[in-house]
N, C-alpha and C positions, 0 to 999 in steps of 0.2 A: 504494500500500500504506500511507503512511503517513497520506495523506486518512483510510482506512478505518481506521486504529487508531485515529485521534483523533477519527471520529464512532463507535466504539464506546467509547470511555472516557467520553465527554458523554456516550451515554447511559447507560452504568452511574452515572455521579452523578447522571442524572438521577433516575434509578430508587431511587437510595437517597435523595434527598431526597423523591421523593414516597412512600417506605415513611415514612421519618422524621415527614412529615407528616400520612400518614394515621394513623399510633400515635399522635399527639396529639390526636386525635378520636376514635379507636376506645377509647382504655383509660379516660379519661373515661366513654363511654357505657358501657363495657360495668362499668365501677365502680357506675355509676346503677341501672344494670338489676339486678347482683346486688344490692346491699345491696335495691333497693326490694322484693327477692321474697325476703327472708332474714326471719327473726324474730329477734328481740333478743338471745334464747337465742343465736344464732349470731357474735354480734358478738362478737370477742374482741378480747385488744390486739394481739398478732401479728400481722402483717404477712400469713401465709400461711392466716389466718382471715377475715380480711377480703376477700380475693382471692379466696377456697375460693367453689365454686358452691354455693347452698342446698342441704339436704337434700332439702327437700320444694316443689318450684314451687306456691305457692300464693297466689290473687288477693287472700285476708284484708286486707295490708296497703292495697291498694287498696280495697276496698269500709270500712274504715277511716277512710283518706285520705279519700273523698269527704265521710264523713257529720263530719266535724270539719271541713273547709272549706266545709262548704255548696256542693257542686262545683256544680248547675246551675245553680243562684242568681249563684255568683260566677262560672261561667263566661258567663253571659249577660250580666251587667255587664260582663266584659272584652272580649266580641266587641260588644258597643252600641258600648261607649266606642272601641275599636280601627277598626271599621268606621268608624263616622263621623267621629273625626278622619282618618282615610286619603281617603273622598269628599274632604271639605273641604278639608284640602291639597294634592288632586290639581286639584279648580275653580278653588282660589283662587291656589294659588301658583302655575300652571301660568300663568293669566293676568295675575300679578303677573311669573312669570320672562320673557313675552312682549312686555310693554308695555316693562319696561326693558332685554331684550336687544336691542330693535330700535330702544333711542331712546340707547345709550351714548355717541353720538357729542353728545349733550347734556350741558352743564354740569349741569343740573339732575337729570335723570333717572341722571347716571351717582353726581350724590351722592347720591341715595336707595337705590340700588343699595348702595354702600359703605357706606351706613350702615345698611341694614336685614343685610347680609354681616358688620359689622362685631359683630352679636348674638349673633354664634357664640362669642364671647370673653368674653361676661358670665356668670361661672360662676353656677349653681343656688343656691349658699348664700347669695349676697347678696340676691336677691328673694324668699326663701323666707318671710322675715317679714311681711315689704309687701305680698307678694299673698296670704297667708293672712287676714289683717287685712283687706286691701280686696274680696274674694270674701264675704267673713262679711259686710261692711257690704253690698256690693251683691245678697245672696241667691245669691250664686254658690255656695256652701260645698256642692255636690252632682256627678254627675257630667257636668250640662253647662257649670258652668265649670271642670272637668279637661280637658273638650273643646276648649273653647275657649283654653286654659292652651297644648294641645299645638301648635293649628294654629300659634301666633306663637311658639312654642318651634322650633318646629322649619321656621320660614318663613325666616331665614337662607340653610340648606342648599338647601331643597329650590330657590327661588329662584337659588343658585349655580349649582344641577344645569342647569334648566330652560332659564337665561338661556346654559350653556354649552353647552349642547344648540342650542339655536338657529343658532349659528354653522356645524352640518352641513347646517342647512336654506336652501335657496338663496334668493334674493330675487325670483329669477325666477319662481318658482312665484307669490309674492303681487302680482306686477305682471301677471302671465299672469290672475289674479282678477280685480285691477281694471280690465283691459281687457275683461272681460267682464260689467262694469257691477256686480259684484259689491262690498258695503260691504266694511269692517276688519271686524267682527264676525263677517258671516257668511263671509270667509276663513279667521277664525281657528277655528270653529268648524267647519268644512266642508274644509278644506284641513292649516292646521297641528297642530289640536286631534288630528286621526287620526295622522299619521306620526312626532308625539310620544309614541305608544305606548307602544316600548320606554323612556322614561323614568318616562310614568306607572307599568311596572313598577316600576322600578330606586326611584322614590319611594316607591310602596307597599310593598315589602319595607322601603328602612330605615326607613321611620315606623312601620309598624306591626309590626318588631321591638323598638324603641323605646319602641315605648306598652304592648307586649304584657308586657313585664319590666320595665317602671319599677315602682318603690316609693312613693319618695319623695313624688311629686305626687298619688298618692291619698292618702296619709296623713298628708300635713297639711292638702290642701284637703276633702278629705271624713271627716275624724277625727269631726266632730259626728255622722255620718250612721249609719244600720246598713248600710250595704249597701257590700260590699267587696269588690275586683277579684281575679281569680286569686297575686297574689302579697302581694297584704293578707293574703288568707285565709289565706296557707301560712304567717304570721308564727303562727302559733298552735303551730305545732310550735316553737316555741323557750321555752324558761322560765329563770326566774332560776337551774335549779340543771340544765340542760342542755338538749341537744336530741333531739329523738325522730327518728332518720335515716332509719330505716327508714318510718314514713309518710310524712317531708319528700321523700323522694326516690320512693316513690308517687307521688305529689302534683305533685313534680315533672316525670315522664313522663308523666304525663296533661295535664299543662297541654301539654308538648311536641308533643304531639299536632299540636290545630287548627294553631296557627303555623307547622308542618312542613309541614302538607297547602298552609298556604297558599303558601310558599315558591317550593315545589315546581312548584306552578302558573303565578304569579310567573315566576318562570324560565325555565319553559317559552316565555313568550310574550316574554322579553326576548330567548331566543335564536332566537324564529321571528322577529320585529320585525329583529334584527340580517342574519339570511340573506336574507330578503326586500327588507330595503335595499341588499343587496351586489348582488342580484341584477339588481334594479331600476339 
């Protein structure tokens, strides 16, 4: 009796911690959603005006939204720019996390490891001058050296992920290759390049929620340019004497959209890739 009272009281906390933290994501969104389908008229300073649902659901402030961000325009510069850095650091880091998770037991290869990990700790503000300045000199000042800005931004992590992923993969499998007259390359491509799947998810989600919401690194490396990313362009709802919410937060849930869908998908295969390894 007393087993059973104390796994119904874990899970009443349970239950109230996951209420607690589903309200930390539902009052958020569902704040997004009304103000973006409210009109201006409706904003008030009250507390229970701001909360209050629109009078009227109507899509104005979206077809608003779009035509002051240039949505297709800049959403297609965001899914270029997104997409291909996510390729490129699934190629390149995935065979950068492979070469050093399997060589750590080297002096050598375990300080490149440590020092390319140790990137994660050089904050944004100190190179923000240096590479604005040397992208401008070298032609980069466009969206393929934001591309290329990201993959080494964010080769750190995904190299930590990849090379700690490695350690669930046996060694047996790549000796099992090479007695079957098989090189390093086409093992890694034909053997370990597939069953790293679930990470190539887990990499693709943080990178390309990363790249999907960054600010900063389009708008100093492509400030000369016209052509601007989904969260470039929503900088236009802002001005020196306020902010316009009600289409910032249109604007908003339409960019939320694509990244959602990708997520979602993402996901999916991170938790088929997980059951299918259990299973296996």
């Amino acid at each position: 009796m007393k087993q059973t009272s104390t796994v119904g009281k874990s899970n009443k906390t349970v239950m109230v911690l996951l209420i607690l933290g589903l309200s930390t994501i539902i009052f958020p969104l569902y704040m997004t959603v009304v103000i973006a389908f409210k009109q201006p008229s409706e904003m008030t300073n009250s507390i229970s005006g701001i909360l209050s649902l629109p009078k009227v659901w109507s899509l104005q402030n979206f077809r608003e939204a779009m035509e002051v961000t240039d949505f297709w325009n800049s959403l297609k510069n965001s899914l270029l720019i997104s997409g291909l850095t996510v390729g490129l650091s699934i190629l390149i880091h995935s065979l950068m996390g492979y070469t050093l998770g399997r060589n750590k037991s080297s002096k050598f290869y375990n300080f490149v490891y440590l020092f390319i990990v140790s990137g994660m700790f050089v904050p944004f503000a100190i190179l923000m001058m240096p590479l604005a300045k040397q992208t401008a000199e070298m032609g980069l000042a466009n969206w393929v050296g934001v591309i290329l800005l990201y993959v080494v931004f964010y080769m750190p992590m995904n190299i930590m992920l990849y090379s700690g992923y490695l350690t669930n993969i046996p060694l047996a499998l790549e000796e099992a290759a090479r007695v079957d007259g098989a090189s390093t390359w086409l093992t890694y491509w034909k053997i370990i390049f597939p069953i790293m799947k679930p990470m190539h998810a887990t990499v693709a989600v943080i990178t390309a929620l990363a790249v999907w919401n960054d600010v900063m690194t389009p708008l100093i490396i492509m400030a000369g340019s016209s052509e601007n990313t989904l969260p470039l362009a929503q900088l236009n709802f802002q001005s020196q004497f306020g902010t316009n919410y009600n289409l910032a937060f249109a604007s908003y849930l339409l960019s939320l959209i694509p990244i959602l869908v990708f997520y979602v998908i993402c996901q999916k295969q991170i938790l088929n890739g997980v059951v299918n390894g259990a299973v296996k």
